[in-house]
C-alpha positions as CSV (number, residue, x, y, z in Angstrom):
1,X,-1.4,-29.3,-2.3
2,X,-5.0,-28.2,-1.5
3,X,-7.3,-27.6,-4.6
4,X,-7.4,-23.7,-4.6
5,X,-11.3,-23.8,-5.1
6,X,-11.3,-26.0,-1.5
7,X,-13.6,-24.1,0.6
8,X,-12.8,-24.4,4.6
9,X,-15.0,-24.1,7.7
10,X,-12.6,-21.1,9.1
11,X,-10.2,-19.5,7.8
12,X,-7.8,-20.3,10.7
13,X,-8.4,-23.8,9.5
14,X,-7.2,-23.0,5.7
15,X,-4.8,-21.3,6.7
16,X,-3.0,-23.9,9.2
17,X,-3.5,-26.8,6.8
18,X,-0.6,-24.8,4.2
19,X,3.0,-25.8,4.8
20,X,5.2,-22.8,3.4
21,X,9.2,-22.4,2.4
22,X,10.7,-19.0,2.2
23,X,14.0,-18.6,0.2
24,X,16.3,-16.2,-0.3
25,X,19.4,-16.0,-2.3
26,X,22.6,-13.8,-2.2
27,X,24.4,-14.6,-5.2
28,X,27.5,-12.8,-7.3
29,X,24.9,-11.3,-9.6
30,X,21.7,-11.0,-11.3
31,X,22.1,-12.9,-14.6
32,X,22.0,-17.0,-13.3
33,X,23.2,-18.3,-16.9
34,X,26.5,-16.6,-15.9
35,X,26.6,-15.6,-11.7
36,X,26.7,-17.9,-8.9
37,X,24.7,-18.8,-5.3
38,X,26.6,-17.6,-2.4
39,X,24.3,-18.1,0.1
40,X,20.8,-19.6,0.4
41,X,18.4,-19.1,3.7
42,X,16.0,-21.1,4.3
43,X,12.4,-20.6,6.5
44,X,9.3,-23.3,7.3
45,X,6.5,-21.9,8.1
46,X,4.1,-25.1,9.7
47,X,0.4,-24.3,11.3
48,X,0.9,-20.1,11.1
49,X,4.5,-20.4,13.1
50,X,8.3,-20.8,12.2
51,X,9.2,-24.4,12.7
52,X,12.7,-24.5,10.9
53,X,15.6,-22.5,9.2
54,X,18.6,-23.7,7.3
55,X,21.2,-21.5,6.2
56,X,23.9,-22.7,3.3
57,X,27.2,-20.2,2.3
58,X,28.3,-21.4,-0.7
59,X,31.4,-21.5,-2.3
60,X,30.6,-19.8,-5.6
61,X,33.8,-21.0,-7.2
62,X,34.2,-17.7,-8.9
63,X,35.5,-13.7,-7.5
64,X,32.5,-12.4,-5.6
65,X,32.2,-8.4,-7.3
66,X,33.0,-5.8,-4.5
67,X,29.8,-4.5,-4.4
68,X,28.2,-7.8,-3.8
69,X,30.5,-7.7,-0.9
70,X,29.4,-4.7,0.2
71,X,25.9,-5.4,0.3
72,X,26.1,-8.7,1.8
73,X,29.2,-8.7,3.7
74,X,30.1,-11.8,2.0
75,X,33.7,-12.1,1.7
76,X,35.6,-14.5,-0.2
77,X,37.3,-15.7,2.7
78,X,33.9,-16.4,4.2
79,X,33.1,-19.2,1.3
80,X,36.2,-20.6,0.1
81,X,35.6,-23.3,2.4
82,X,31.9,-24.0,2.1
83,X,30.1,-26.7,0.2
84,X,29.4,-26.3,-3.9
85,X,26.0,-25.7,-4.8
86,X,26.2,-29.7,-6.0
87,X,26.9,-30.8,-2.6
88,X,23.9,-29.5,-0.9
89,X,21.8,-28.8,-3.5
90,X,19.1,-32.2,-3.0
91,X,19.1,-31.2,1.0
92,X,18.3,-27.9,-0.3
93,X,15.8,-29.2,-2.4
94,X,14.3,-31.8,0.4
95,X,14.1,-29.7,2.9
96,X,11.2,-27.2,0.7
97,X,10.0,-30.3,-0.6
98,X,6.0,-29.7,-1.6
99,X,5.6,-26.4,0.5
100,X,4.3,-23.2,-1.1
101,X,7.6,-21.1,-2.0
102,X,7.5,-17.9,-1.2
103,X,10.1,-15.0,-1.4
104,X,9.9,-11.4,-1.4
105,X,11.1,-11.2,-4.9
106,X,9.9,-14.3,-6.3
107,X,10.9,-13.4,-9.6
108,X,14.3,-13.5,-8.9
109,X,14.4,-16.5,-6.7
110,X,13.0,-18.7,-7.9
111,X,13.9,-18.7,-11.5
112,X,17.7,-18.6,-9.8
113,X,17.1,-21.5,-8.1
114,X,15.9,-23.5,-11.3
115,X,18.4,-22.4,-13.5
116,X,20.6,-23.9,-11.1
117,X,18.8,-27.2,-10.6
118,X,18.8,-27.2,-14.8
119,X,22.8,-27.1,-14.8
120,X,22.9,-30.0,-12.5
121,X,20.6,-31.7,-14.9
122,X,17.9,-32.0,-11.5
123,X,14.3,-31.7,-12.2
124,X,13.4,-28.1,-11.5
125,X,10.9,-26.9,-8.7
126,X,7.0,-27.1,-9.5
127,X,6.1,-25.9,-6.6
128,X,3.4,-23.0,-6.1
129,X,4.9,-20.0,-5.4
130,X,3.6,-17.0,-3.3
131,X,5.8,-13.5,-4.0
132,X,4.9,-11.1,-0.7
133,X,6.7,-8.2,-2.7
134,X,3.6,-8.7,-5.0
135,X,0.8,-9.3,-2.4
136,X,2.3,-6.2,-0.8
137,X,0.8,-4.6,-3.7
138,X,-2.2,-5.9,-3.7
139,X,-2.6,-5.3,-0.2
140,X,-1.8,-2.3,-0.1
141,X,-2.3,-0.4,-3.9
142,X,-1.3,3.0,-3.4
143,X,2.3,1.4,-1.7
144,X,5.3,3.8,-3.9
145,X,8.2,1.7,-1.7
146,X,7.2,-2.2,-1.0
147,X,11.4,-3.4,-0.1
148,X,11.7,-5.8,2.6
149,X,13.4,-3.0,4.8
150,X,10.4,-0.6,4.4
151,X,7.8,-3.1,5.3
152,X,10.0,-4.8,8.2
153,X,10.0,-1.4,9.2
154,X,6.1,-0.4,8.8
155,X,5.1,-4.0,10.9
156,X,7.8,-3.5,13.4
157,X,9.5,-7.0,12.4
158,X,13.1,-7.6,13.5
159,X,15.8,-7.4,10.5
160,X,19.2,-6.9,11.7
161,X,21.1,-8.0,8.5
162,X,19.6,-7.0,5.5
163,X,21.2,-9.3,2.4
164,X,22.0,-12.1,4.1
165,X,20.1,-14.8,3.0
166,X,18.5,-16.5,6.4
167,X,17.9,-13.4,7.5
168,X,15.8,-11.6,4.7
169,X,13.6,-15.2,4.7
170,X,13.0,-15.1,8.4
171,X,11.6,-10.9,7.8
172,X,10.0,-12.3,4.9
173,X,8.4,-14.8,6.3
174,X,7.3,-12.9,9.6
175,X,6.1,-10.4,7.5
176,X,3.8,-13.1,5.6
177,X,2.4,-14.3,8.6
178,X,1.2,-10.3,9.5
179,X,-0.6,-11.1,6.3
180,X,-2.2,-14.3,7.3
181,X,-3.4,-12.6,10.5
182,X,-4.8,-10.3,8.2
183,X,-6.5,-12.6,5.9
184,X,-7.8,-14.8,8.7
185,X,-9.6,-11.3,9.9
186,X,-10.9,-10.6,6.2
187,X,-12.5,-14.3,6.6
188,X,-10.0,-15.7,3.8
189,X,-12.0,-18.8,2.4
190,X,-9.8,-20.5,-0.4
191,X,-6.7,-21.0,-1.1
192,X,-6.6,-18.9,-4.3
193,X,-7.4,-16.1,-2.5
194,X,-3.5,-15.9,-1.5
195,X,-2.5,-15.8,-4.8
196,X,-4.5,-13.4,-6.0
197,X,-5.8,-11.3,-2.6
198,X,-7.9,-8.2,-4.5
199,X,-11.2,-6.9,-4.1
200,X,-11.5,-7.9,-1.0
201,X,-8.1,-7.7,1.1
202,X,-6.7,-4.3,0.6
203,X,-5.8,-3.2,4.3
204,X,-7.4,0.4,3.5
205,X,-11.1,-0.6,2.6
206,X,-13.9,-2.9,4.3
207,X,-16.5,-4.5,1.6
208,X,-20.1,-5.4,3.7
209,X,-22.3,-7.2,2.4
210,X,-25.8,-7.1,3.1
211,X,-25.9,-11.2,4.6
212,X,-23.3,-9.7,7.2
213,X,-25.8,-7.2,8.6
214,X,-25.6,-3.4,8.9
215,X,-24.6,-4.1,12.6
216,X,-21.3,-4.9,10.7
217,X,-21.1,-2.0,9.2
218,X,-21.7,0.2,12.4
219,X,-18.8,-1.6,14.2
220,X,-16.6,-1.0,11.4
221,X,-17.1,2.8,11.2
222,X,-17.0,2.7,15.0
223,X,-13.4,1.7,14.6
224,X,-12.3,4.0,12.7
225,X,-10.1,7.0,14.1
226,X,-9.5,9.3,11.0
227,X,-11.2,10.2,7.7
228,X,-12.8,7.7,5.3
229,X,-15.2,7.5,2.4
230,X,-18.6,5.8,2.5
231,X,-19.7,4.3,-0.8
232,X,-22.9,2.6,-0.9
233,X,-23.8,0.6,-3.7
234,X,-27.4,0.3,-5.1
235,X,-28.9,-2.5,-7.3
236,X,-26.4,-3.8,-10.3
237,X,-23.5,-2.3,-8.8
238,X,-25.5,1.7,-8.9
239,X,-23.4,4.1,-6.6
240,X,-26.0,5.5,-4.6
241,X,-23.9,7.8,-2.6
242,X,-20.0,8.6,-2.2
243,X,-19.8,10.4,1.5
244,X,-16.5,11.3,2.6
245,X,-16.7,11.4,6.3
246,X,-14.4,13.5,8.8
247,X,-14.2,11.9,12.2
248,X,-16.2,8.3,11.5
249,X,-16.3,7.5,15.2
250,X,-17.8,10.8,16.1
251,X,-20.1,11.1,13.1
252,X,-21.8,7.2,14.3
253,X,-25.1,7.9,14.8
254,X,-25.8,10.7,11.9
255,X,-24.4,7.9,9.8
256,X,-26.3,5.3,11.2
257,X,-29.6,7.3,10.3
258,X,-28.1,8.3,7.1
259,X,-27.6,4.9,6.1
260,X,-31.5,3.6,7.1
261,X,-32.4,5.6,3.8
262,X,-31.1,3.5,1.5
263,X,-31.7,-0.4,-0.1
264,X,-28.4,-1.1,-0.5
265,X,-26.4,-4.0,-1.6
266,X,-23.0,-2.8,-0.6
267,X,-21.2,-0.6,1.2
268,X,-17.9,0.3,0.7
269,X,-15.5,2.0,3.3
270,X,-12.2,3.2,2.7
271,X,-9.6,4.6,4.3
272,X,-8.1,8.5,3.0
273,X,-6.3,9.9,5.1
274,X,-6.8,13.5,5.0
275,X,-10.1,14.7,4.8
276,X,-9.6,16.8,1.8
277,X,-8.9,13.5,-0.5
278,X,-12.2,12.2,0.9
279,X,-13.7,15.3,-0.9
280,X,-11.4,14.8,-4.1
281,X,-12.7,11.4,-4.6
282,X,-16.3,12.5,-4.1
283,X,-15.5,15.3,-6.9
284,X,-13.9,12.8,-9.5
285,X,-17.0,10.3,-9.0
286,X,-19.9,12.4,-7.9
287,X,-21.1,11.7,-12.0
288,X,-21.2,7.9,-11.2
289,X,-24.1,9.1,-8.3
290,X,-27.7,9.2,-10.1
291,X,-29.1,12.6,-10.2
292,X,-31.6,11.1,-8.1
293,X,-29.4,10.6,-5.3
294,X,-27.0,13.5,-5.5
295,X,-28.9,15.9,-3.4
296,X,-28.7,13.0,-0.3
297,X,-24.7,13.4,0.0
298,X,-24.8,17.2,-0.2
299,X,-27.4,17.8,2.2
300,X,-25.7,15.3,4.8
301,X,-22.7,17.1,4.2
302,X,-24.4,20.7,4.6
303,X,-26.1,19.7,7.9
304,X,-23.0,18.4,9.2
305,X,-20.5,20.9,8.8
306,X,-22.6,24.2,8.7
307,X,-19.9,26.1,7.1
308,X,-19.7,30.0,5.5
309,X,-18.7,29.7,1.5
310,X,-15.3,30.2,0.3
311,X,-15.9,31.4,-3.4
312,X,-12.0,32.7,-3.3
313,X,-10.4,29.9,-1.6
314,X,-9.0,28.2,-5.2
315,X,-7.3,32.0,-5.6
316,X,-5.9,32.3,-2.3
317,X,-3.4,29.2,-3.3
318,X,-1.8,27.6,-6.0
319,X,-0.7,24.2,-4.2
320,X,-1.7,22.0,-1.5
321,X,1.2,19.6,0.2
322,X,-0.3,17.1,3.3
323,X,0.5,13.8,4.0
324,X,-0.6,10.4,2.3
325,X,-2.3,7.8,4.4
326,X,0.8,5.5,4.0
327,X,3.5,6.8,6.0
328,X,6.4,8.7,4.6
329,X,4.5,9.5,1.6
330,X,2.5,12.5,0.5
331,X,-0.2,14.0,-1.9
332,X,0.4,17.7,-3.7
333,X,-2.4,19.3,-5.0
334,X,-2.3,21.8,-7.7
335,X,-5.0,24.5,-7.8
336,X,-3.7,25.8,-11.0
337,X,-5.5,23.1,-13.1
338,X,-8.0,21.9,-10.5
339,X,-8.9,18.4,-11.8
340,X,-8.6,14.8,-10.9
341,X,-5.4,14.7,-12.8
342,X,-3.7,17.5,-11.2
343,X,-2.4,15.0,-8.1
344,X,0.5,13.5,-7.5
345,X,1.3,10.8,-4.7
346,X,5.4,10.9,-3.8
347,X,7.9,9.8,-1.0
348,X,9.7,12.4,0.6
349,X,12.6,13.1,0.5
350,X,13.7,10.4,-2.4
351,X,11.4,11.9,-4.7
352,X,12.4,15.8,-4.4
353,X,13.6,16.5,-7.5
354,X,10.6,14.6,-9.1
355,X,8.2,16.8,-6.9
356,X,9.6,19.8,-7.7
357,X,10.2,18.9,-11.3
358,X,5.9,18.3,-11.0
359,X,4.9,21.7,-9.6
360,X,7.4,23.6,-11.9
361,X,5.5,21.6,-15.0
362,X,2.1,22.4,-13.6
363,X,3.4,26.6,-13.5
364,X,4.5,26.4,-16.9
365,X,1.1,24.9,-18.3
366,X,-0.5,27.1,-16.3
367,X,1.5,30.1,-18.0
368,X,1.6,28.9,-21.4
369,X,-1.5,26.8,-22.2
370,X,-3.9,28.5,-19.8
371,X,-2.6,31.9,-20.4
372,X,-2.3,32.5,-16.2
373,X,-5.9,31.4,-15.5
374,X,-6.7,28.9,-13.1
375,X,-9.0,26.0,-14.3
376,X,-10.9,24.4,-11.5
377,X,-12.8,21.4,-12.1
378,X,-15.5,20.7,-9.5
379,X,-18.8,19.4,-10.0
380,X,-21.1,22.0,-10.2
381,X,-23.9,21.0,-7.5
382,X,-20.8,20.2,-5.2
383,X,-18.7,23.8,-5.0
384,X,-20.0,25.7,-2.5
385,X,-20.0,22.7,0.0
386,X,-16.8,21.4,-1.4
387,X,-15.1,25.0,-1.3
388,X,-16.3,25.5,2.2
389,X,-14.7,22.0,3.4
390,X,-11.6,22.2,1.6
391,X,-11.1,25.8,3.0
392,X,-11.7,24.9,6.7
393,X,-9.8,21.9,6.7
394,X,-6.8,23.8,6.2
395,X,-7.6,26.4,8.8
396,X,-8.6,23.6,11.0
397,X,-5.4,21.6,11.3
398,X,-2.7,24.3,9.6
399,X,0.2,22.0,10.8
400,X,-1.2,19.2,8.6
401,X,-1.0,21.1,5.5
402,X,1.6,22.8,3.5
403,X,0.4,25.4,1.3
404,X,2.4,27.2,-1.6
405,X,2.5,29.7,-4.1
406,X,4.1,30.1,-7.5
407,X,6.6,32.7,-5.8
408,X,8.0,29.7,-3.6
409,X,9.1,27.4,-6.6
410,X,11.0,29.9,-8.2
411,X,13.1,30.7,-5.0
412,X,16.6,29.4,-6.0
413,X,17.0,28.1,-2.7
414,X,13.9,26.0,-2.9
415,X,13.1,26.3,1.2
416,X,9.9,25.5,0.2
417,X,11.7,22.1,0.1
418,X,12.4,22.4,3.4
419,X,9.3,23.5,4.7
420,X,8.0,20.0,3.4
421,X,10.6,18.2,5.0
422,X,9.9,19.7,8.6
423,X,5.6,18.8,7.4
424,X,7.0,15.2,6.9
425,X,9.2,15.0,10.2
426,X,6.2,16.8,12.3
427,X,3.5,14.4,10.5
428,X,5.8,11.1,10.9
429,X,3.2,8.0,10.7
430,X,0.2,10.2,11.6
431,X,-2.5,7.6,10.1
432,X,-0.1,4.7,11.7
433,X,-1.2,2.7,8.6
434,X,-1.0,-0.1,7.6
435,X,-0.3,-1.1,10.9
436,X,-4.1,0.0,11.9
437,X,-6.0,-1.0,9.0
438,X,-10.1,-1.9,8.0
């Protein structure tokens, strides 16, 4: 195994020098003191390509539970006549040999797999392991759903039979290899990095330093095709200016001059999907900016979007409902108790009742600890600007945005429900992220 402070040339090169072994297990249950293997897929992943599989049904010796059946397909019938664990369990073992393990659910796995070598009195697997459930998370932070399905889904990999073992370690291991491609692109460096890929590999941002040139950071924005927010970084780590910028592509060369005002020492750019969560993460870190600097973001934004003021707009509604930047999920806002804790990030449809169950407990503070007045929490050298935006995003782009009053909530039919749904079915993918990412 490679020391994981090893630095390499490329990152193509690190990355084709590691030997990986995805496993997956079906088994008769979660507890491996007391349940049993059924089947074990195996996947080798040899300089960035599939080079091998091996798939084992076992015969667990034991009733397989129905809904194990169900989920699998695995019927008794199908084992009864298959090897014991103890017949294949040093091929098992020989074919991983020193690879990196990885699994979707190492957790699982892994610890599985061990409790079974312990039984046999075998020496258990020391191996290092790699969980892409985990890196998912990393990857991508503000993921709610990171199953195998979803994310087969999302990267457009082939899974035609989810639970059974060869198959979920083929989807898992195609879907690592989207991640290599991804970390060859961030310039991956050491091995550690895979292990631990933050600050640097999450698919919605782009981190530039100053030795890679502000060309970089030109060709970056240039790529982008919907909202983002432009953090540059002063001396020790200073936020000098939080930007959120509307069409990136469009806005190049007002940026480009923008940016020839500042020393900076990095620049941050991260994905938001719509625009107004640009301007709600401006508003929850504007205090960060020096006083010095403030005045820089608002009079960008002023000159760019020369906009009439909208001192009523927070009274016009009481919630906001457009989609996240990760697909099938979405952001409400509540302008009841304007603040950067008056959010929430959901799936839709899974999490109706919890979305509903939000807005209803937003209403009731509202009418019992504010006493039916709206508390908005906005910066005060930001509102008018931030009013204005907020205001002609929505009239701007209507069918991105679902907006509600306290009078929909309390409709027993809840269509307000279903005026979401047809928002999520019209908006389906609309960022197409992570598949386009920085």
């Amino acid at each position: 195994m490679h020391d994981k402070d090893k630095a390499f040339e490329t990152s193509d090169a690190l990355l084709r020098s590691l030997e990986f072994c995805i496993i997956d297990l079906e088994t008769t249950g979660g507890n491996p003191d007391t349940e049993k293997i059924i089947e074990i897929g195996l996947v080798k992943i040899e300089n960035r390509k599939i080079s091998e599989e091996r798939s084992f049904l076992i015969n667990p010796q034991k009733e397989i539970p129905d809904f194990v059946q169900k989920l699998t397909g695995i019927r008794r019938a199908d084992v009864e006549h298959s090897p014991k664990i103890e017949e294949v369990i040093d091929e098992i073992v020989q074919f991983i040999g020193s690879s990196i393990l990885v699994a979707h659910n190492t957790s699982f796995d892994v610890p599985f797999l061990n409790g079974v070598l312990k039984k046999l009195q075998r020496p258990t697997l020391e191996n290092k392991v790699i969980c892409t459930n985990i890196m998912t998370k990393y990857m991508i932070p503000d993921i709610m759903s990171s199953n195998l399905n979803y994310m087969a889904s999302i990267f457009g990999i082939h899974h035609s039979q989810a639970h059974r073992a060869v198959e979920d370690a083929r989807a898992t291991g195609l879907l690592l290899l989207k991640y290599l491609d991804i970390f060859e692109a961030k310039n991956i460096r050491k091995v550690n990095q895979l292990y631990y890929p933050r600050n640097k590999f999450e698919l919605d941002r782009a981190i530039i330093e100053p030795s890679e040139g502000i060309e970089k950071v030109h060709q970056v924005i240039g790529q982008i095709e919907h909202p983002c927010v432009l953090t540059i970084k002063g001396d020790n780590g200073v936020i000098l200016t939080i930007l959120p910028v509307k069409n990136p592509r469009a806005e190049l060369d007002d940026l480009k001059a923008y940016l020839d005002e500042f020393r900076w020492s990095q620049i941050h750019l991260r994905l938001c999907g719509p625009f107004i969560e640009g301007l709600f993460f401006m508003n929850s870190n504007f205090v960060k900016i020096p006083e010095s600097y403030r005045k820089k973001t608002i009079d960008y934004l002023e000159a760019k979007h020369p906009l009439p003021p909208a001192p009523k707009f927070m009274d016009e509604h009481d919630f906001v409902v457009t989609p996240h930047l990760i697909n099938g999920q979405f952001i409400v806002y509540s302008f009841l108790n304007f603040s950067p804790y008056s959010q929430l990030v959901f799936k839709f449809p899974s999490h109706k009742k919890k979305l509903h169950q939000f807005l209803l407990g937003q209403v009731a503070r509202f009418e019992t600890q504010q006493k039916g007045k709206k508390k908005v929490f906005i910066h005060n050298d930001l509102k008018d600007i931030f009013l204005s935006l907020f205001s002609n995003a929505l009239a701007q782009e209507p069918h991105v945005y679902q907006t509600l009053k306290i009078a929909d909530l309390r409709d027993e039919q809840k269509r307000y429900l279903d005026r979401i749904e047809e928002l999520s079915v019209g908006q389906a993918d609309r960022y197409k992220f992570p598949v386009k990412h920085l």
